[in-house]
Phi, psi and omega in degrees: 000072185270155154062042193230195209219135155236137169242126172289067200272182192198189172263166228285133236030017208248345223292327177329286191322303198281286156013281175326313201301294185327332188269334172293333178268352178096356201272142165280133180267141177268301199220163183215126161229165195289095180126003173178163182228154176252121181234138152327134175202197169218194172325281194323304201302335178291337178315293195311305193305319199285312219271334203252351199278130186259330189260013236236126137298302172211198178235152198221105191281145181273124175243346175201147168216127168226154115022170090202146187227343202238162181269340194281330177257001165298305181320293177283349172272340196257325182311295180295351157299129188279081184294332177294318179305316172272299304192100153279210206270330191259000182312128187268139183205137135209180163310063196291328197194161173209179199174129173220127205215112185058026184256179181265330179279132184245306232278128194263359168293300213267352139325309186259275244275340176271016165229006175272301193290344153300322187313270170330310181312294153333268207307338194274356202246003186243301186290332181079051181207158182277330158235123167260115179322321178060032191274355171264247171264178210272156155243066195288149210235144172222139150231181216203104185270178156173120235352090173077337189240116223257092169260136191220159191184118176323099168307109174292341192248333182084199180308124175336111186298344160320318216264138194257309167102044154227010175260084175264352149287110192230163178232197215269141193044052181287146172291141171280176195281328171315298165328301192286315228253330176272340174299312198295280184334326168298013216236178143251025148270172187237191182300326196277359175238157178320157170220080232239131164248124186273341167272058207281342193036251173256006157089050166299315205274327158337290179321297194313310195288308197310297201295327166319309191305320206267357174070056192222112189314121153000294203268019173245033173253352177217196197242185156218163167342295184295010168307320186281351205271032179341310195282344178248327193219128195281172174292340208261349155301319176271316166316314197278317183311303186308326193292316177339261186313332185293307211269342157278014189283163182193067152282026170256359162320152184252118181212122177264074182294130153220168183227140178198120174245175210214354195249101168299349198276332180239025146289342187247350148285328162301318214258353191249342159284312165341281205330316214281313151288018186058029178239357167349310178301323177283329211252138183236122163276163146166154189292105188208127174281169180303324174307335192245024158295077218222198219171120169266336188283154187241189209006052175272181181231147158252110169239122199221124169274060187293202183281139170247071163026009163344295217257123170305312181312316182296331184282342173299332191280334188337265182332319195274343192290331189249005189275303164297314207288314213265355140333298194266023201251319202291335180310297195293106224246127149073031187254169167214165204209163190185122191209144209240124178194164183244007160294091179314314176255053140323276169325323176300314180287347194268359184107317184253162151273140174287212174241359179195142158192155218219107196268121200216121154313117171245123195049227177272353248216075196305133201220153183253147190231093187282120216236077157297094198261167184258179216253112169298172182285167146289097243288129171280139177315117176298168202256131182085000000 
């Protein structure tokens, strides 16, 4: 399987961050569109993608791009696609999602159900048989319209490549992990320097930033679909991608992680996901409100999810809450902070304007990523 298109979508402004990964894993980008990148690839490279891409929702192997304005040429472009090249004879296969966006076809039910019976159609004229059982591993299909033009790709991961499979815990309003992994890139830090989340909640962005530090792929605690894909992908393929990531992990890195939540409750949901995800060692929880929040180390960073008052009862609490947080950033001398929230007087209450922010949909819930910055450190003098 040489020579095939993968697409990666991710969230809606982000798109930079992944672009970044893909070209870093070696992979060529065809295209960068708004919610996802296309890239070149092989067998390997799908492996490769679903284990090492941290900010990728899932991978999408690509079979088609057409044309369609009509259900009669959806029908017949989907017909003509050679689904026998993916699809064996015992394959479970459908329209798992459709998306339309400025096309004349909207309705995305009739959409799924007219590319499923073209599906079928293919198939039957190629295996020769009238039914299919559908008892072997699944090809679930996404497509994606956007002005008339019908992109379409076998989904490879399976379950949303966020779930990392170590958060089996959430505390209130969680971030997702795609998400946490891509802020943290928009930031410049790295391992040699602090890192304080004061809203650690279920210690998402903690985690992510620990599996950066130890250099340890997102994806190789868990599994995708596309495992089962025999006819496409050997088993000893996906073996070598994993021996990859075993052999770049160095969780033995020196890293000054901290978490601090005013919710014991979610200080102890944080610290049994560390665990879970083997970064425990990097990271120190402790119950701590955002007021006593302080550091002797200097040019450190805050990246953070505080509460966006989403509960009426919450917002009230807001102003003093984000009032105290920018007390204690003002403490912090030569430090920088960065924080994702849809709480409109942010900024009036933390005190500052920020020097940047990026407006990015967490879900539905349009929220701004606020870039307060410090001072870089000072380059040190090499020795000799």
């Amino acid at each position: 399987m040489d020579n095939i298109e993968l697409i990666a979508p991710c969230h809606f402004g982000l798109e930079s961050v992944l672009k970044r990964e893909v070209l870093d894993l070696g992979y060529e980008i065809a295209q960068v569109e708004d919610g996802r990148v296309t890239f070149y690839g092989d067998e390997q490279s799908v492996c490769r993608a679903n284990i090492f891409l941290r900010t990728a929702e899932r991978i999408l192997l690509k079979v088609a791009s057409f044309k369609a304005t009509t259900f009669d040429e959806l029908f017949e472009n989907t017909r003509a696609v050679a689904w026998e090249n993916y699809i064996p004879q015992d394959g479970k296969f459908w329209v798992a999602k459709a998306a339309s966006v400025k096309s004349k076809l909207f309705s995305t039910s009739d959409i799924q159900s007219i590319m499923k019976k073209a599906m079928v159609e293919r198939m039957k004229s190629h295996y020769h048989m009238p039914w299919f059982e559908e008892t072997g591993a699944s090809y679930p299909v996404r497509v994606f319209l956007m002005k008339d033009i019908v992109t379409v790709g076998i989904d490879t991961s399976g379950i949303s490549l966020h779930k990392r499979g170590y958060r089996q815990l959430s505390g209130k309003a969680p971030i997702t992990e795609t998400l946490a992994a891509a802020l943290i890139m928009l930031t410049p830090w790295r391992a040699d320097r602090v890192l304080v989340d004061p809203f650690c909640g279920s210690g998402t962005f903690l985690i992510e930033a620990a599996m950066m530090a130890a250099n340890m792929a997102p994806g190789m605690n868990r599994s995708f679909l596309a495992e089962d894909w025999e006819n496409l992908i050997s088993k000893n393929t996906w073996y070598k991608a994993v021996d990859e990531a075993n052999d770049l992990i160095h969780d033995t890195i020196g890293a000054d992680i901290q978490g601090y939540d005013v919710d014991a409750g979610a200080v102890k949901v944080a610290r049994k996901n560390a665990e879970d995800a083997g970064v425990e060692h990097m990271i120190h929880f402790q119950q701590r409100a955002v007021k006593d929040l302080r550091h002797s180390k200097k040019y450190g960073f805050i990246i953070t999810n505080p509460p966006y008052g989403e509960r009426l009862e919450e917002k009230e609490t807001l102003p003093q809450l984000y009032r105290e947080f920018g007390e204690s950033f003002r403490n912090l001398d030569s430090w920088s902070a960065y924080m994702i929230t849809s709480y409109e007087d942010a900024e009036k209450y933390f005190g500052r304007k920020a020097d940047k922010n990026r407006k990015i949909y967490n879900g539905m819930i349009k929220t701004y990523f606020y870039q307060f910055m410090g001072p870089k450190p000072p380059r040190q003098k090499k020795q000799g």
